[in-house]
C-alpha positions, 0 to 999 in steps of 0.5 A: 893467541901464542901466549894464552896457549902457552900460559893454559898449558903451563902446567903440563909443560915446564921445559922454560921458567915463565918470565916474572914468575915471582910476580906473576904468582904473587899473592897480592897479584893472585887475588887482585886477578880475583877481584877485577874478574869479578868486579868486571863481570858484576860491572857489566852486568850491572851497566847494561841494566838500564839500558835493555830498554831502550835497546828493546825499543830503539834498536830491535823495535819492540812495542813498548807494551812488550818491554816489560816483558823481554826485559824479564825474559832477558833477565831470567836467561841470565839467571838460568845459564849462571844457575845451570853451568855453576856447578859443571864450572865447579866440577870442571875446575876441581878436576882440571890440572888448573883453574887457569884455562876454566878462568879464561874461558869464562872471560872469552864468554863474557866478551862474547856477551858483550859484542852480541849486545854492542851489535846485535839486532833481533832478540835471539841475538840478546837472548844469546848474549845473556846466556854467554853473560851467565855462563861468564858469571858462573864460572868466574865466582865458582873458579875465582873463589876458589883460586882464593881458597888456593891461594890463602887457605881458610886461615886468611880467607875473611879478610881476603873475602871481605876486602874482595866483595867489598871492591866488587860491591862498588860495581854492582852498585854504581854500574845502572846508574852510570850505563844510564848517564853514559847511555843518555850523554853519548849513546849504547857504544859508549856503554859498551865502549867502557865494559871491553876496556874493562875486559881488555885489562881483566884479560892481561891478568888472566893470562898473566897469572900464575898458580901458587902450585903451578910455580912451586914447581920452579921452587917460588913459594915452597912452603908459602902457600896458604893452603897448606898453612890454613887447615888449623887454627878453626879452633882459634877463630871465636875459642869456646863460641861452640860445642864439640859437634859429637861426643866429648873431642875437641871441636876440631877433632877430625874424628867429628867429620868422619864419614863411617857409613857407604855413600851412594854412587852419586855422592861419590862421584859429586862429594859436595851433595854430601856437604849439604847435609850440614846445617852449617852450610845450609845457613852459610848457603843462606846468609850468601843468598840474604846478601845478594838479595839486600844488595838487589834491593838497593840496587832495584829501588834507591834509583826509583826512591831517589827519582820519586821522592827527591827528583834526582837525576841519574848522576845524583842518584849515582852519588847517592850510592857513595854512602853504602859504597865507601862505608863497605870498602872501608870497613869490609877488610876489617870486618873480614879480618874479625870473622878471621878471628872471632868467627863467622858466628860472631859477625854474621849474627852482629852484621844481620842484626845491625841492618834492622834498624836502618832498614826500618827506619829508611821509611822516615824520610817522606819529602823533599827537604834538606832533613830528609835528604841528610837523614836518607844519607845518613840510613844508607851510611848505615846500611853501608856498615851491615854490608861490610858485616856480611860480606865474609860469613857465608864463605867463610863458613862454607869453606870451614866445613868443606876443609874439615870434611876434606881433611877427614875424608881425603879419599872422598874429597881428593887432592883439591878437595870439593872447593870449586864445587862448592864456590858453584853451589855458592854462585847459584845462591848468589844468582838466585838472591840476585833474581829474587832481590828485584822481584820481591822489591818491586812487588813489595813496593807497588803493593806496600810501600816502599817503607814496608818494603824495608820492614819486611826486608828487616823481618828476612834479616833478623830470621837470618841473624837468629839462624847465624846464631844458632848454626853458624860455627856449631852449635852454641853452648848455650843451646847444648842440652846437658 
């Protein structure tokens, strides 16, 4: 406990150079914090789904004509803490002298989370559980982007993001499926056994890391950090995709995001609520939280498809996901490096796109054949392209707007700018796509098909590519009244 209070106070007491500062701060080191945090709060989340279950019916004995029903409530507990404590997450860490501490917290919580399910007996217990799991989850997307954006300003930050989600990706996808074998070859501990030695590793990063600000006031990193190198350069990701947004200035004039007029008290003391008024940030809102939902989709149905169609097992439906998975890990840094460049716009429209046609054609597999089982392969191949694709647009975009209203607003904005709050707006899009996902699947399916299914999913991204085209980076030329 020593060291964890010597490391949350490191800010404020700089009697004694941290051991391994250069390492600690680190931006490799910085980011991988990042994503195993992140990657172990969708992990866990994603390994106990299977087995709420039979952790209803065998250890708190609730009638199997009520587990149906726990299971949502648990469900919806979740969602409601992640939605709720997102933005005082994010408005805790864009006022705190360090997002450190706010960070860790968030881990405390989700071991928390964890015991209370490893041990707990009565649904009150679980219910708690999956209040502390949300609470975990707001703050370490909300503070855990937002410790990016401090690291690699908005410069490097597609390639950043994309090699990020497509790590922590791997864990939503195949974290049901092996809860669901562990639980069946070994029993619940064992689960729970794999998720707090995740925590334990997660737990020495945190502590361990160190802020790029926090160690220039040792002198390590002046001048280095990304986010005082990342404000330009906007205008050079995808030069002439989009028109000036006001008057004849360049697109990066700063005059453009002036704010001229009085703002009510309220927009004063929370700026981002100012931001939504941006119909670029309304759609980077909206393609986070088309992604989370297609990737709820998989989640929710490739098990059930997988079972039903070609008899699979669990471990055979697990490695049915390594298509989606490896394509995603391979090609989401280079996708988050073409956003870098060419522009949110740019990926965001191909990415959504591109997912049409898979997704309608996953219907064409119907028996259990060799054919069908290859074709099926090879649609989740694709379908593993366009979630590379996605990955990066949303933050990208979402952090462009908020660094040219910081810029042109710092006396609104302040020193940090509105960022955590805004990776808290982020978080709660994202935990709502991640409770839609499941409920529109299901539904769908039981009612359509699971082929219609996919074409309506389809139909959501072909809206969503349209509004990237149209709102994503500015206006296109193109829509420009002369």
């Amino acid at each position: 406990m020593a060291s964890i209070a010597s490391t949350a106070s490191m800010s404020s007491s700089l009697s004694k150079r941290p051991w391994a500062l250069e390492a600690r701060s680190n931006t490799l080191f910085i980011l991988s914090t990042v994503a195993v945090g992140m990657f172990t709060d969708l992990f866990l989340y994603g390994l106990i789904v299977p087995i709420v279950p039979f952790i209803l019916s065998d250890r708190i004995g609730v009638e199997q004509s009520e587990i149906q029903y726990y299971t949502s409530v648990l469900l919806a507990c979740y969602a409601g803490a992640s939605v709720l404590f997102s933005f005082p997450a994010g408005y805790i860490a864009d006022y705190s002298s360090s997002r450190q501490l706010p960070f860790l917290v968030g881990l405390v919580a989700l071991l928390a989370s964890t015991m209370l399910l490893m041990l707990g007996t009565t649904i009150e217990v679980l219910i708690v559980a999956r209040i502390f799991q949300g609470i975990s989850g707001a703050t370490v997307w909300t503070i855990g982007l937002a410790l990016v954006m401090d690291t690699v300003g908005s410069e490097n930050l597609g390639v950043t993001i994309g090699s990020i989600f497509s790590f922590i990706s791997t864990g939503e996808l195949v974290a049901p499926v092996l809860g669901g074998v562990v639980y069946d070859k070994v029993g619940s501990n064992a689960v729970f056994g794999m998720g707090i030695a995740l925590l334990g590793e997660d737990f020495g990063m945190r502590v361990a890391v160190i802020e790029k600000k926090v160690a220039r006031k040792w002198g390590v990193g002046e001048g280095l950090d990304g986010s005082e190198q990342g404000g330009a350069s906007e205008s050079e990701r995808g030069n002439g995709e989009e028109a000036p947004l006001l008057g004849n200035g360049k697109y990066s004039d700063l005059d453009s995001w002036k704010i001229h007029r009085e703002l009510p008290k309220i927009v004063r003391k929370f700026p981002i609520l100012y931001l939504l008024s941006s119909p670029r940030l309304l759609t980077a809102e909206l393609v986070a939280f088309m992604q989370a939902t297609i990737l709820a989709v998989f989640d929710a149905t490739i098990p059930t498809q997988s079972q039903s169609l070609f008899g699979f097992t669990a471990l055979q439906t697990g490695l049915l996901f390594t298509p989606i998975v490896l394509t995603s890990l391979i090609f989401g840094p280079l996708a988050g490096m073409a956003v870098d460049r060419y522009g949110p716009k740019l990926i965001g429209t191909i990415g959504y796109t591109f997912f049409i046609l898979p997704l309608i054609l996953l219907r064409l597999p119907v028996s259990n054949t060799t054919h069908d089982l290859v074709l099926y392969c090879v649609l989740l191949l694709l379908c593993g392209f366009g979630m590379a694709m996605i990955g990066a647009p949303s933050i990208v975009e979402a952090s462009h707007v908020a660094e040219k209203y910081h810029n042109a607003n710092p006396e609104l904005f302040g020193e940090k700018g509105p960022y955590a709050q805004l990776y808290a707006l982020n978080s709660m899009v994202f935990s709502a796509g991640f409770t839609f996902g499941p409920v529109l699947a299901g539904t769908l399916r039981e009612a359509i098909g699971y082929g219609n299914m996919n074409a309506v999913v389809a139909g959501m991204c072909a809206v969503v590519a349209a509004l990237c085209f149209g709102y994503l980076g500015g206006v296109p030329r193109c829509m420009v009244r002369k």
